[in-house]
N, CA, C and O atoms as a printed pandas DataFrame, in Angstrom:
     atom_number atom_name residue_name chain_id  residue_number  x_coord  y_coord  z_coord
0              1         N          UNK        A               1   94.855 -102.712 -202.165
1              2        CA          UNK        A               1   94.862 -101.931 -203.372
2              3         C          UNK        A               1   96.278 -101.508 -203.698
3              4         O          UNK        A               1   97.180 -101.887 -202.952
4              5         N          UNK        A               2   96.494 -100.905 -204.540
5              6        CA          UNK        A               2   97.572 -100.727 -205.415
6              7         C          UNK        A               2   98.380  -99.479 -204.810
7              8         O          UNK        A               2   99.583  -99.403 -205.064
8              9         N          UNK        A               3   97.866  -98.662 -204.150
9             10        CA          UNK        A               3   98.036  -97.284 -203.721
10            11         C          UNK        A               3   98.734  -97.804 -202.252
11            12         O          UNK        A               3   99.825  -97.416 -201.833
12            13         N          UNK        A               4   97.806  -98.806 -201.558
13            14        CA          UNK        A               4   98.509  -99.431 -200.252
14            15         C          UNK        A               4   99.418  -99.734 -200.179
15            16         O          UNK        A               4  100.257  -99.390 -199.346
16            17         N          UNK        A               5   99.591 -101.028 -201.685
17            18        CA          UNK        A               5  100.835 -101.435 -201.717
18            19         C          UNK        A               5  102.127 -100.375 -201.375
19            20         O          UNK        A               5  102.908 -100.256 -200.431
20            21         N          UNK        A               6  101.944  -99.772 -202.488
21            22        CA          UNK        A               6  103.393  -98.401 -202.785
22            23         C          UNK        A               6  103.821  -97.810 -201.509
23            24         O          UNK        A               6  104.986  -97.653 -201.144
24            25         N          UNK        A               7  102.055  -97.302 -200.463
25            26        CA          UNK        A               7  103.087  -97.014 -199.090
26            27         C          UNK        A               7  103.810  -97.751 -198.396
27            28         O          UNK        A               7  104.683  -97.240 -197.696
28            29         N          UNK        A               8  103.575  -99.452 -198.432
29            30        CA          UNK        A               8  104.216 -100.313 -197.608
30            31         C          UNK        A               8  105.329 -100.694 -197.968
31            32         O          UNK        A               8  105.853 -101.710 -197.511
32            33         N          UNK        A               9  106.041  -99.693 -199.131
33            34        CA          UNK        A               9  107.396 -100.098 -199.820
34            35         C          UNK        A               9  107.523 -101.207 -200.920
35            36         O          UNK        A               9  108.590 -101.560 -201.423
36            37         N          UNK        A              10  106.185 -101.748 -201.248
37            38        CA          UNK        A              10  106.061 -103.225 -202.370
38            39         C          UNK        A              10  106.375 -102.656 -203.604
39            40         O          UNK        A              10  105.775 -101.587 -203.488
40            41         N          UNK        A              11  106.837 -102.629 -204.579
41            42        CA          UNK        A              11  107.207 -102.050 -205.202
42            43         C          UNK        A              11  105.359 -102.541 -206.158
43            44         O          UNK        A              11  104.728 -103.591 -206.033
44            45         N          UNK        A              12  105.024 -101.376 -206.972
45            46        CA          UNK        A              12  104.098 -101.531 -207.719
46            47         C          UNK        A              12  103.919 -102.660 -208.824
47            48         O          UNK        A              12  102.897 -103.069 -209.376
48            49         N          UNK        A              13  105.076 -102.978 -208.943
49            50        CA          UNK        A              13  104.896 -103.676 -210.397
50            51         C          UNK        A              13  105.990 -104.730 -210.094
51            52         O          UNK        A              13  106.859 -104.915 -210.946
52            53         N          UNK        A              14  106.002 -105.291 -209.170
53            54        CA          UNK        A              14  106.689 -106.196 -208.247
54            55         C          UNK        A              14  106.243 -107.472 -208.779
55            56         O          UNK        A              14  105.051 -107.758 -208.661
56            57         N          UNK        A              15  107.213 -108.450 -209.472
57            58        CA          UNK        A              15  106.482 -109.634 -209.860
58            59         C          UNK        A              15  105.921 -110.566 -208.855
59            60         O          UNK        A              15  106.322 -110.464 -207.695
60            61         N          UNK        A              16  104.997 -111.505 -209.180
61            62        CA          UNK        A              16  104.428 -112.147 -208.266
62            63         C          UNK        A              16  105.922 -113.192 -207.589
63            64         O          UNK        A              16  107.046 -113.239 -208.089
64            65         N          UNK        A              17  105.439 -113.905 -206.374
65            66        CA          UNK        A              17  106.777 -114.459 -205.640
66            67         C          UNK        A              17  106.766 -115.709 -206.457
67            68         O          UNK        A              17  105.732 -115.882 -207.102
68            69         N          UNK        A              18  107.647 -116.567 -206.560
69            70        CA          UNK        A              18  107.812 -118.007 -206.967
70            71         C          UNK        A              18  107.860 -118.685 -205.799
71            72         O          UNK        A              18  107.949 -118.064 -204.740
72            73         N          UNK        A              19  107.801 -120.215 -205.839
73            74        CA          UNK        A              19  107.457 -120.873 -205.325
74            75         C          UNK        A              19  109.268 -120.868 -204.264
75            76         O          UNK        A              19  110.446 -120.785 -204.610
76            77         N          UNK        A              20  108.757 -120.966 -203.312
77            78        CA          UNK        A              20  110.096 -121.112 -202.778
78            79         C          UNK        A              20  111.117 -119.355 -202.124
79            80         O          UNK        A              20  112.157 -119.253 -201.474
80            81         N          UNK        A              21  110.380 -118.516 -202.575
81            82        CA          UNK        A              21  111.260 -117.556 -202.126
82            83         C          UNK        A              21  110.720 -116.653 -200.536
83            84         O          UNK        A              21  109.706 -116.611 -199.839
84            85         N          UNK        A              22  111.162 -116.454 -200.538
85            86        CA          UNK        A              22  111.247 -116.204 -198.771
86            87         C          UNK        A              22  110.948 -114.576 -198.425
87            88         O          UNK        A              22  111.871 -113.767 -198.336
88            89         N          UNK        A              23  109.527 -114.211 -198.245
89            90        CA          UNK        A              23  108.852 -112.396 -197.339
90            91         C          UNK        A              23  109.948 -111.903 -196.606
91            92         O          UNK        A              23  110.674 -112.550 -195.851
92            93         N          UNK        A              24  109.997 -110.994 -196.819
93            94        CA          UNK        A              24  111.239 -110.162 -195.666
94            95         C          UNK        A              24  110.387 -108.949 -195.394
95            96         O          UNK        A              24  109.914 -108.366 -196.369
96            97         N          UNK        A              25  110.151 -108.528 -194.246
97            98        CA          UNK        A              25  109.216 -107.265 -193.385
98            99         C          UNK        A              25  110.372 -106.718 -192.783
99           100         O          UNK        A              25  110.778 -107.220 -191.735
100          101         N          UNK        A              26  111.067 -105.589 -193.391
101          102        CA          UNK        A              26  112.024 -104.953 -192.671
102          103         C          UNK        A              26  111.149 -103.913 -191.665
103          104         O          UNK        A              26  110.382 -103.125 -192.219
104          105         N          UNK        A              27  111.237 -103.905 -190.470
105          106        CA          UNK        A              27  110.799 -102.492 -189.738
106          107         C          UNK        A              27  111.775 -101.846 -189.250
107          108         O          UNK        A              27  112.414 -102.246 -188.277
108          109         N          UNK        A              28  112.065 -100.488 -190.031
109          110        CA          UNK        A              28  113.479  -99.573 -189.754
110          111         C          UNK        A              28  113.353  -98.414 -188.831
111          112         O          UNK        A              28  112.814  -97.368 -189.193
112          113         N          UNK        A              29  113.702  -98.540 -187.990
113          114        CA          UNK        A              29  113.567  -97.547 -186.676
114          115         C          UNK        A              29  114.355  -96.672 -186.699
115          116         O          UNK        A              29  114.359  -95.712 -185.929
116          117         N          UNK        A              30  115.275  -96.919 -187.747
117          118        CA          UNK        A              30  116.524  -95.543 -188.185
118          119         C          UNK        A              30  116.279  -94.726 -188.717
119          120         O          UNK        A              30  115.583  -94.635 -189.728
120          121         N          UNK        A              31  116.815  -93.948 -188.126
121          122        CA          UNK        A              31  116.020  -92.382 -189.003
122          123         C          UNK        A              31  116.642  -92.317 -190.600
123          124         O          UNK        A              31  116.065  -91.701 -191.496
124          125         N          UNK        A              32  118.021  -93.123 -190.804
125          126        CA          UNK        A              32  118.508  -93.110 -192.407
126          127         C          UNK        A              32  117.732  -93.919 -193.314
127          128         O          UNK        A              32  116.531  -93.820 -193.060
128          129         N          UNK        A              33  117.919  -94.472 -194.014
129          130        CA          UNK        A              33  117.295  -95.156 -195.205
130          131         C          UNK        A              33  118.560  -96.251 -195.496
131          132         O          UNK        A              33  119.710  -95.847 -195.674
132          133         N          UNK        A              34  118.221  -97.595 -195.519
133          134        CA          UNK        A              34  119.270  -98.426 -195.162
134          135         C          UNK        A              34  118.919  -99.245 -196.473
135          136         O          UNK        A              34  117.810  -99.608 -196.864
136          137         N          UNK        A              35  120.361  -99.465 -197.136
137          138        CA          UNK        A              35  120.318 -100.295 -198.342
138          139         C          UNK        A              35  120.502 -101.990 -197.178
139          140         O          UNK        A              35  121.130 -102.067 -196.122
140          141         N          UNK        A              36  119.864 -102.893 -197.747
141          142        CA          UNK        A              36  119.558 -104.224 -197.465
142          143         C          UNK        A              36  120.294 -105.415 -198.242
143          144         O          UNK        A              36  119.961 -105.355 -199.425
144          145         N          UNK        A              37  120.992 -106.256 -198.051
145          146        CA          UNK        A              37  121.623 -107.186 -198.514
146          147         C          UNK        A              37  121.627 -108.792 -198.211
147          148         O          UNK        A              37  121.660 -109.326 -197.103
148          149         N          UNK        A              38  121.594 -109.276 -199.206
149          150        CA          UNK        A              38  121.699 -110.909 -198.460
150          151         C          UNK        A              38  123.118 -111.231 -198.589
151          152         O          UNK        A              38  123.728 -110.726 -199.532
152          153         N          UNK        A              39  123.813 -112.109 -197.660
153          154        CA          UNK        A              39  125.304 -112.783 -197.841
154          155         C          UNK        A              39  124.883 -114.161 -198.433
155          156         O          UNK        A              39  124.379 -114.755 -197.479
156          157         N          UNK        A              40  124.855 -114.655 -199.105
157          158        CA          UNK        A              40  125.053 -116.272 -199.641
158          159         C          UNK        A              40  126.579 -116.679 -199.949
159          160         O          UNK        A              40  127.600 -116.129 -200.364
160          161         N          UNK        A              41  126.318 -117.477 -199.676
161          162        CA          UNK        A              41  127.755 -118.356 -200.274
162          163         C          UNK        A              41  129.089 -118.155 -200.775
163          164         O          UNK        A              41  129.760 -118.674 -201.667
164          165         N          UNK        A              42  129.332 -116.909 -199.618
165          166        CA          UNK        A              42  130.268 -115.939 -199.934
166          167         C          UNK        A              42  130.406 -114.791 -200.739
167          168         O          UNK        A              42  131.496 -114.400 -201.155
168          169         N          UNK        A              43  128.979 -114.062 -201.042
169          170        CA          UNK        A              43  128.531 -113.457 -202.080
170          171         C          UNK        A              43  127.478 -112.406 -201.274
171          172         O          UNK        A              43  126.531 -112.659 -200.530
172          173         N          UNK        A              44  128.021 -111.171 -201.717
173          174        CA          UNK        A              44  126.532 -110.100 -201.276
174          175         C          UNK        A              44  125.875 -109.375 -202.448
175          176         O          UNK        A              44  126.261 -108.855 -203.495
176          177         N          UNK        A              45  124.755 -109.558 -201.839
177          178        CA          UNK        A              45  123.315 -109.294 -203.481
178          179         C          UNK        A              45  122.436 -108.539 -202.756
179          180         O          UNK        A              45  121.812 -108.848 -201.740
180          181         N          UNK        A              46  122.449 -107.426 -203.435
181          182        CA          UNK        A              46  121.863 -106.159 -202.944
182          183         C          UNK        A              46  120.201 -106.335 -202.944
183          184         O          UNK        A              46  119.712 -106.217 -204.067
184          185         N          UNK        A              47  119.370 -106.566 -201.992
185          186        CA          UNK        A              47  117.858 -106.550 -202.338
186          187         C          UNK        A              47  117.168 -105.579 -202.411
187          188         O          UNK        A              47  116.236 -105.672 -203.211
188          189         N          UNK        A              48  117.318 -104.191 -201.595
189          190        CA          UNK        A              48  116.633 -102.928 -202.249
190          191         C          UNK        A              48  116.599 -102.060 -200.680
191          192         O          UNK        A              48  117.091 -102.618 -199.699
192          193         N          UNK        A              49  116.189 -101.137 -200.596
193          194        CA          UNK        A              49  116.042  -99.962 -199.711
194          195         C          UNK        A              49  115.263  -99.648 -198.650
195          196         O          UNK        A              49  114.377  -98.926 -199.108
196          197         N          UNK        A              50  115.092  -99.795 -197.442
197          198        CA          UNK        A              50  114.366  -99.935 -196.158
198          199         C          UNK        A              50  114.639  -98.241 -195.952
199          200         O          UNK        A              50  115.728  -97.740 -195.671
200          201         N          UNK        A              51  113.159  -97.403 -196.201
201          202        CA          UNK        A              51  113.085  -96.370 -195.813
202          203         C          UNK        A              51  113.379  -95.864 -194.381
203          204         O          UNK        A              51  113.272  -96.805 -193.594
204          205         N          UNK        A              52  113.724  -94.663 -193.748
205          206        CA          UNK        A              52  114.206  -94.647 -192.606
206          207         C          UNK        A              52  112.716  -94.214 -192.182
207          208         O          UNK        A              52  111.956  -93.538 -192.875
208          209         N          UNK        A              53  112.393  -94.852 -190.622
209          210        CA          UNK        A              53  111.609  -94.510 -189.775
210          211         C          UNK        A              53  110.425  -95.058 -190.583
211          212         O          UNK        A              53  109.457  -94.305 -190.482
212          213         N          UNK        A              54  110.143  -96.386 -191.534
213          214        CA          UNK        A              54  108.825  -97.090 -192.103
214          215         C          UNK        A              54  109.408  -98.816 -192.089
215          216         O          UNK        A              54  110.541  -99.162 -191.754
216          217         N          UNK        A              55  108.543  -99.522 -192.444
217          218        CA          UNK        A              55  108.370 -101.104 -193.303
218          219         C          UNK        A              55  108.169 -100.795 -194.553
219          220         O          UNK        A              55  107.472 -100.046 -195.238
220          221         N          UNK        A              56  109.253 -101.852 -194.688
221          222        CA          UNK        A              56  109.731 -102.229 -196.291
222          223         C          UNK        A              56  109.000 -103.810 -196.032
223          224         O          UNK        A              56  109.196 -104.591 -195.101
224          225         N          UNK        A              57  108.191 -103.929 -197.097
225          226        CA          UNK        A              57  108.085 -105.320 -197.447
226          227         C          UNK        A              57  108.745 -105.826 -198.953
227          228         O          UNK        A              57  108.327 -105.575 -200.083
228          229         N          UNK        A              58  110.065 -106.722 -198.486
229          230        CA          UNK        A              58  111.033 -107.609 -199.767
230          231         C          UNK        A              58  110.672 -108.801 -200.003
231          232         O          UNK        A              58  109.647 -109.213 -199.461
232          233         N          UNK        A              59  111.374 -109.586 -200.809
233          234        CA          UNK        A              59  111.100 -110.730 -201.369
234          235         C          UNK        A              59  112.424 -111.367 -201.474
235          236         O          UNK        A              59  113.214 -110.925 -202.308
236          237         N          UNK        A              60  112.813 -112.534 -200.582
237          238        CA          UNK        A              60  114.433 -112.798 -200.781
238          239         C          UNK        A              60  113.900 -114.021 -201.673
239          240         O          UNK        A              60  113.080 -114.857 -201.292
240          241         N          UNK        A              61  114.822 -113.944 -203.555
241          242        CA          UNK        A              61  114.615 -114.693 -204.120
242          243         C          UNK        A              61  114.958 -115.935 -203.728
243          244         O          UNK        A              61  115.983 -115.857 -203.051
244          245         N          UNK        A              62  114.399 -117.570 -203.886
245          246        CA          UNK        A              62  115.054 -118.902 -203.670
246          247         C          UNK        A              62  116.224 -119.235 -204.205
247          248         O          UNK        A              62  116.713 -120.318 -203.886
248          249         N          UNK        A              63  116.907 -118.373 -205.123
249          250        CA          UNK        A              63  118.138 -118.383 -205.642
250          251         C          UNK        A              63  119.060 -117.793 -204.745
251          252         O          UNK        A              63  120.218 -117.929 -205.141
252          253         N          UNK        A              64  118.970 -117.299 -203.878
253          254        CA          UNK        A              64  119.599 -116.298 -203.196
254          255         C          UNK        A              64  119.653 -117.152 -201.756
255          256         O          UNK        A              64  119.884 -116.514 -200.728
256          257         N          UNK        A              65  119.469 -118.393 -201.697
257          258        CA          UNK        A              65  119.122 -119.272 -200.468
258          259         C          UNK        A              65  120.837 -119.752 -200.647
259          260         O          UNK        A              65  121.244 -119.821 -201.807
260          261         N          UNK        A              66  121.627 -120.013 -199.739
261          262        CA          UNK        A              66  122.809 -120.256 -199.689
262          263         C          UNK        A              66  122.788 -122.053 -199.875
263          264         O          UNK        A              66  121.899 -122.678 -200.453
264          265         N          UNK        A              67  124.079 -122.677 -199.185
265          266        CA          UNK        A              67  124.245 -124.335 -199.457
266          267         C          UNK        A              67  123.090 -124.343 -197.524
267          268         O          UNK        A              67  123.259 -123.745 -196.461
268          269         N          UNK        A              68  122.536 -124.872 -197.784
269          270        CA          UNK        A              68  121.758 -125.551 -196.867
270          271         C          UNK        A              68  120.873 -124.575 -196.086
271          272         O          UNK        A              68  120.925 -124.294 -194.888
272          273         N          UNK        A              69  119.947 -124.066 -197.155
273          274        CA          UNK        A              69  119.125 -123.022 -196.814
274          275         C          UNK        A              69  119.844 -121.675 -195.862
275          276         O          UNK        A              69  119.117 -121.272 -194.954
276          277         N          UNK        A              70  120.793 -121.187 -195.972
277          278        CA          UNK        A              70  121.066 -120.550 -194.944
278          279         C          UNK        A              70  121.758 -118.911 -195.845
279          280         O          UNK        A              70  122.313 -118.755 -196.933
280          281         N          UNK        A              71  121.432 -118.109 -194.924
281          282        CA          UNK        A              71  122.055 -116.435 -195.121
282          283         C          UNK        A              71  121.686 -115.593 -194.496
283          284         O          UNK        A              71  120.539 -115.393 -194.097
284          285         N          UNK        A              72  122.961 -114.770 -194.271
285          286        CA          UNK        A              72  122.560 -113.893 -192.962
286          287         C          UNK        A              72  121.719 -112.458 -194.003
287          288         O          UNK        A              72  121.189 -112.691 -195.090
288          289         N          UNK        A              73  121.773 -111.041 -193.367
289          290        CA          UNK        A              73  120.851 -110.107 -193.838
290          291         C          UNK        A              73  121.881 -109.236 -192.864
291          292         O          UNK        A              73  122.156 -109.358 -191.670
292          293         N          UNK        A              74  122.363 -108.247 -193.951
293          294        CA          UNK        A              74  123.130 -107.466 -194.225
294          295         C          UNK        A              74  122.534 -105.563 -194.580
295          296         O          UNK        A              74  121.886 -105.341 -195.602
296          297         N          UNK        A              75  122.853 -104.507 -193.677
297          298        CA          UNK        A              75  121.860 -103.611 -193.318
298          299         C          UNK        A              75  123.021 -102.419 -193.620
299          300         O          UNK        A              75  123.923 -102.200 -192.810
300          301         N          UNK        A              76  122.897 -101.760 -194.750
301          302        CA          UNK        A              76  124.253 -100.494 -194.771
302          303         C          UNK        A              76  123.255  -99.193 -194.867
303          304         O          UNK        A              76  122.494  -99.072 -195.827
304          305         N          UNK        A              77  123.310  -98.280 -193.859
305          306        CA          UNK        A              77  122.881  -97.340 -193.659
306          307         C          UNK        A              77  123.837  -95.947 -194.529
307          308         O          UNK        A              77  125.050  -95.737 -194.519
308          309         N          UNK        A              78  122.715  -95.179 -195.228
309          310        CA          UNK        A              78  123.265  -94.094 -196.209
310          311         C          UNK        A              78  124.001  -93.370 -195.416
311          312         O          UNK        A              78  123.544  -93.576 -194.292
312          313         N          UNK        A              79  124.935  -92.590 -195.337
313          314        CA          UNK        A              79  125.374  -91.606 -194.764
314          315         C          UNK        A              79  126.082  -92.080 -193.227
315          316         O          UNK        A              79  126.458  -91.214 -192.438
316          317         N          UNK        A              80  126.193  -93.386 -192.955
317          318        CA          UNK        A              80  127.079  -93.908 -191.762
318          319         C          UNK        A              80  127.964  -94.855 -192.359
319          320         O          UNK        A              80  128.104  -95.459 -193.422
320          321         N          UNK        A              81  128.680  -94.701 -190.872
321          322        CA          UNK        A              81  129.531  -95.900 -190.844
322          323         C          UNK        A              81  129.360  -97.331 -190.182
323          324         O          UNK        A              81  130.084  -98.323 -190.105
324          325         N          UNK        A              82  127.662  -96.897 -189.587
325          326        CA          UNK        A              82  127.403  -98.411 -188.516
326          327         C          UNK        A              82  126.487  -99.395 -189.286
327          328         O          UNK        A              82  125.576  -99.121 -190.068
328          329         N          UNK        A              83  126.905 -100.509 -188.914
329          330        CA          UNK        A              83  126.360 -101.721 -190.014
330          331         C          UNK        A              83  125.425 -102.685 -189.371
331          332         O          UNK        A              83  125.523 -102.971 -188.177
332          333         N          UNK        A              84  124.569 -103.159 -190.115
333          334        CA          UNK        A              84  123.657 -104.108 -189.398
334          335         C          UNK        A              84  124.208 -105.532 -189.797
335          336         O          UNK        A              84  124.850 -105.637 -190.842
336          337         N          UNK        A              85  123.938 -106.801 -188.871
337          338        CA          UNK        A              85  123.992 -108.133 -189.864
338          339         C          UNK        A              85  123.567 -109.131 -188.667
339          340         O          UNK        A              85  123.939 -109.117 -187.494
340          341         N          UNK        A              86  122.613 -110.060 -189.370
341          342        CA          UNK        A              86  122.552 -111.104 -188.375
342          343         C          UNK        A              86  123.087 -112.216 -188.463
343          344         O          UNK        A              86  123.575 -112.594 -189.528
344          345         N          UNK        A              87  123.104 -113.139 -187.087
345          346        CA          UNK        A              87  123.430 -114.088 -187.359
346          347         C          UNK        A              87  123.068 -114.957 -188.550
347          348         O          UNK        A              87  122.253 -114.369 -189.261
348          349         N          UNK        A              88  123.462 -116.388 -189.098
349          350        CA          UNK        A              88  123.238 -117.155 -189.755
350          351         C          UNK        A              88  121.599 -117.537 -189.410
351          352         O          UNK        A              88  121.200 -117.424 -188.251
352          353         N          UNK        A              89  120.854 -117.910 -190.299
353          354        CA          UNK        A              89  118.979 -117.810 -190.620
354          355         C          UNK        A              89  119.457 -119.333 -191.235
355          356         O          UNK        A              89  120.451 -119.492 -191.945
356          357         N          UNK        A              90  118.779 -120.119 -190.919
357          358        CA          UNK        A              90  118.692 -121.276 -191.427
358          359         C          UNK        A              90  116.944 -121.506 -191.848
359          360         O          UNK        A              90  116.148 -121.932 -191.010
360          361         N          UNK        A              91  116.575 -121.181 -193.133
361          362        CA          UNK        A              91  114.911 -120.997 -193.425
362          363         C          UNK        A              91  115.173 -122.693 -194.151
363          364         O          UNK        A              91  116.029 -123.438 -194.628
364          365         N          UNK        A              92  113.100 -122.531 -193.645
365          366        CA          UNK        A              92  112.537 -123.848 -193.918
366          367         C          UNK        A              92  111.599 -123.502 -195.030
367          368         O          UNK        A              92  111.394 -122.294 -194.913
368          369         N          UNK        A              93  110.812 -124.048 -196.226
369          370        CA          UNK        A              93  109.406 -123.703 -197.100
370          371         C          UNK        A              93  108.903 -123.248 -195.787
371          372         O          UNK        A              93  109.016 -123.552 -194.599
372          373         N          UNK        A              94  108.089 -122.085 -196.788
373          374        CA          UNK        A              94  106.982 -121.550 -196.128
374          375         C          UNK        A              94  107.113 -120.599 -194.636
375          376         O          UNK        A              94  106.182 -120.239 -193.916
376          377         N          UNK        A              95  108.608 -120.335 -194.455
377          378        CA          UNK        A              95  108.620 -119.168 -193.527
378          379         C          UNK        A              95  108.938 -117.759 -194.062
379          380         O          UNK        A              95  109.093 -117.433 -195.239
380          381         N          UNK        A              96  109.018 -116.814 -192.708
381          382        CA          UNK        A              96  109.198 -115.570 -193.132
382          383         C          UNK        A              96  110.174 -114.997 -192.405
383          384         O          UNK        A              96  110.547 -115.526 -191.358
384          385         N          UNK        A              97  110.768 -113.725 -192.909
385          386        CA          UNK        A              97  111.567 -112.953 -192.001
386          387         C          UNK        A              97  111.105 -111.711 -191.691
387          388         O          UNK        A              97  110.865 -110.868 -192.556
388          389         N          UNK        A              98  110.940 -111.506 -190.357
389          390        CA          UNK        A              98  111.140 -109.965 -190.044
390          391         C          UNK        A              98  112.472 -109.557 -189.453
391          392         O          UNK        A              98  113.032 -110.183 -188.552
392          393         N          UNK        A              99  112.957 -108.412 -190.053
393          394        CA          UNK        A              99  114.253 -107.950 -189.340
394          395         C          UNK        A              99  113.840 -106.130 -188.677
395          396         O          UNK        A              99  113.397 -105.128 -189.237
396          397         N          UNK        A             100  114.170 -106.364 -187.574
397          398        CA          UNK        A             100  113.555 -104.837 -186.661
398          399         C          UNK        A             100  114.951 -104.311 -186.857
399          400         O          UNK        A             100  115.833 -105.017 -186.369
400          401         N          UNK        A             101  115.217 -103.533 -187.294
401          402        CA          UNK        A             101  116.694 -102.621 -187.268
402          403         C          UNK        A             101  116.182 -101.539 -186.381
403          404         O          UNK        A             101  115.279 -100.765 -186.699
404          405         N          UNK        A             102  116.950 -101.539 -185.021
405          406        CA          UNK        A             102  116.740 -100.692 -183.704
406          407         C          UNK        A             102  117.667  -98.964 -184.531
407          408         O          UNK        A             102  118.289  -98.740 -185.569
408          409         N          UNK        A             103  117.238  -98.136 -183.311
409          410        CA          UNK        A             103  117.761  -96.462 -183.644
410          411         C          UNK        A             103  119.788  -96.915 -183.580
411          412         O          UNK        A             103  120.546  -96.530 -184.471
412          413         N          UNK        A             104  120.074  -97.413 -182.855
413          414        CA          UNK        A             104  121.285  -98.434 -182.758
414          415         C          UNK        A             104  121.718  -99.247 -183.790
415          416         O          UNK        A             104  121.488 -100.341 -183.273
416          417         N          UNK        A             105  122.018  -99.408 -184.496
417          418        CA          UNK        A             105  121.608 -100.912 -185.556
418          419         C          UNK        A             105  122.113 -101.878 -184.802
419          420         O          UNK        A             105  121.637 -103.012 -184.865
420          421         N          UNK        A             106  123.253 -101.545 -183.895
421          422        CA          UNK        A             106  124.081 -102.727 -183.249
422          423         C          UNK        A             106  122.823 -103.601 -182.174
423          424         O          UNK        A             106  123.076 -104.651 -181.583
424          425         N          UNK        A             107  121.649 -102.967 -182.125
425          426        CA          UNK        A             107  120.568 -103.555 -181.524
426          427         C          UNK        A             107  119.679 -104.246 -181.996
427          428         O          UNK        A             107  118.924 -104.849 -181.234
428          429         N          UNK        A             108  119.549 -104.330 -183.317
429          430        CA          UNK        A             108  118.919 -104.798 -184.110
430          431         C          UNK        A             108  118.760 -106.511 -183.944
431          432         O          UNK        A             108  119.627 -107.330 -183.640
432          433         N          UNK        A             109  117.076 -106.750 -184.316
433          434        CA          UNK        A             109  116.634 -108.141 -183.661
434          435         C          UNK        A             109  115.959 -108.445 -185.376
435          436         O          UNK        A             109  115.365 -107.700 -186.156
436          437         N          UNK        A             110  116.505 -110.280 -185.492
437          438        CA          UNK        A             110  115.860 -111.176 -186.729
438          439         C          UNK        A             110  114.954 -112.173 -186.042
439          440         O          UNK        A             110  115.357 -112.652 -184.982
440          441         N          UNK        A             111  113.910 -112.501 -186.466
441          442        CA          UNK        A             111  112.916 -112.923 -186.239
442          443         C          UNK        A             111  112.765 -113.810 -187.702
443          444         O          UNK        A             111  112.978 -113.375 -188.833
444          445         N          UNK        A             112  112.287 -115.320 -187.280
445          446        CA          UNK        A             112  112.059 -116.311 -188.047
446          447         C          UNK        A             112  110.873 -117.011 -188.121
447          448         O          UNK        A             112  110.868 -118.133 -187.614
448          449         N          UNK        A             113  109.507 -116.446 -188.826
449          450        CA          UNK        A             113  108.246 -117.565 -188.414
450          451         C          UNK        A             113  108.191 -117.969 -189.567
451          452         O          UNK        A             113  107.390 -118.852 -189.873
């Protein structure tokens, strides 16, 4: 339902996904509220806001897929100076990302199914 959605961070009126774009399940273990970013192709594009201490469910557009499917995920926490980022993600159709951002961010684990 519609009410579910909004707690799980989906935004309400969230367009449906296109063919090709890639689930992101942030689970933020930080107590801040962390703005979220993709790096492509030498380029950072802001995707939206991972509440502190919930799951954010995003949508990384297929435009936003770098030269050979690839981009890391980029984690700036409000009110710090410590940064999240993972390695290089090389996605295939039809996978997903979860990114666990630890109380640490420097601990923080990406996950690819």
């Amino acid at each position: 339902d519609r009410r579910a959605e909004a707690d799980l961070g989906v935004p309400i009126d969230a367009p449906a996904g296109r063919s090709g774009d890639i689930p992101l399940q942030v689970v933020n273990r930080h107590w801040l509220d962390v703005t979220i970013y993709v790096i492509h192709d030498g380029q950072r594009t802001r995707l939206g806001m991972a509440g502190g201490s919930a799951q954010t469910r995003m949508v990384v557009p297929s435009g936003l897929l770098g030269i050979g499917s690839e981009l890391q995920l980029y984690g700036d926490p409000i009110g710090s100076s410590e940064r999240a980022i993972t390695e290089v993600i090389v996605l295939q159709p039809g996978q997903f990302i979860e990114w666990s951002l630890a109380s640490g961010l420097a601990r923080s684990t990406v996950g690819v199914y």
